[in-house]
C-alpha positions as CSV (number, residue, x, y, z in Angstrom):
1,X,0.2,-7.0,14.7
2,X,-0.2,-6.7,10.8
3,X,0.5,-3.4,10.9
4,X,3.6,-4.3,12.7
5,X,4.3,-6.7,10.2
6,X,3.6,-4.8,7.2
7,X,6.2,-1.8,8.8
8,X,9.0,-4.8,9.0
9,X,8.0,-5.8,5.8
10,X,8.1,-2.8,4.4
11,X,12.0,-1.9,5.9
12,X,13.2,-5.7,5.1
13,X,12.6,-4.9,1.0
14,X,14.4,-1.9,1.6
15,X,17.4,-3.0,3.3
16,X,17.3,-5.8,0.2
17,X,17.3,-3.3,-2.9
18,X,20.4,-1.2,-1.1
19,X,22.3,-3.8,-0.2
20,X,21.8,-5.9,-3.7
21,X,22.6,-2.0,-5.6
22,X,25.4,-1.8,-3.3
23,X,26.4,-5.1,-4.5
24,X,26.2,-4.2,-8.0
25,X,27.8,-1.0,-7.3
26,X,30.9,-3.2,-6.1
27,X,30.7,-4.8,-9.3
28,X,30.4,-2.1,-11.8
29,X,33.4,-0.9,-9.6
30,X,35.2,-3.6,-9.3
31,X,35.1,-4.5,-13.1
32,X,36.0,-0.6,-14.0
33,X,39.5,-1.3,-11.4
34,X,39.8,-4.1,-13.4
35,X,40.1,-2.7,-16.7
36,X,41.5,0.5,-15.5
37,X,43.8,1.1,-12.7
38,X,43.5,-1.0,-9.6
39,X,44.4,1.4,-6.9
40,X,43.5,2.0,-3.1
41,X,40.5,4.3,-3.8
42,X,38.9,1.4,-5.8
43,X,39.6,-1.0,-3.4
44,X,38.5,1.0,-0.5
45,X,35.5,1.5,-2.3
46,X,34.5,-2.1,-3.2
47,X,35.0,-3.7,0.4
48,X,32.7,-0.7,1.3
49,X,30.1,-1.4,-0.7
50,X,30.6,-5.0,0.1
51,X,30.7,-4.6,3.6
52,X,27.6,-2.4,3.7
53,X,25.8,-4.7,2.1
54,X,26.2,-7.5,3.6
55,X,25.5,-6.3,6.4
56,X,21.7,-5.1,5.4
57,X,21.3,-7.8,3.1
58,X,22.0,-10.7,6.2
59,X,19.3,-10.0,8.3
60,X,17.0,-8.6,5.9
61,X,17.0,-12.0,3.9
62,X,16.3,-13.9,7.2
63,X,13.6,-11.4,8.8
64,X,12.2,-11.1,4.8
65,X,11.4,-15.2,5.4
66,X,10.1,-15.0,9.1
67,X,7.5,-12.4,8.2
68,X,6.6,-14.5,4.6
69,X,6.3,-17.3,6.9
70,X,4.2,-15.4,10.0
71,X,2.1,-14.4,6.8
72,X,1.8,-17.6,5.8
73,X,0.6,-19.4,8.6
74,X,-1.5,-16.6,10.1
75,X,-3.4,-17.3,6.7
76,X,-3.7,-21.3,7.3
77,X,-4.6,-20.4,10.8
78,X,-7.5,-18.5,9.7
79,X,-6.4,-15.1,11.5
């Protein structure tokens, strides 16, 4: 089971680093648009990056404090 739980882990911290860079991808994007030109291509590519990640970063942040608190009470259990 830990090893389970260290795999999970291990995928949930990835998922959060791509979707937060994809985040600040949208960003950096979105303020280079703004000072530039806003056009479709920009647009296109900062609800893609948003999109993306949100969708790792929703269930990454919600399995990332299931397994911290699994850890946790494996640990006051005594397992």
């Amino acid at each position: 089971m830990r090893q389970r739980r260290a795999l999970m882990t291990r995928w949930t911290q990835r998922a959060n680093r791509v979707g937060y860079l994809l985040f600040a991808a949208a960003i950096i994007l979105f303020i280079v648009a703004f000072t530039g030109d806003f056009n479709d291509t920009m647009v296109t590519l900062i609800v893609i990056c948003m999109t993306i990640g949100s969708i790792l970063l929703a269930p990454a942040i919600v399995l990332g404090y299931g397994l911290k608190a699994a850890e946790k009470d494996d640990l006051a259990q005594g397992r």
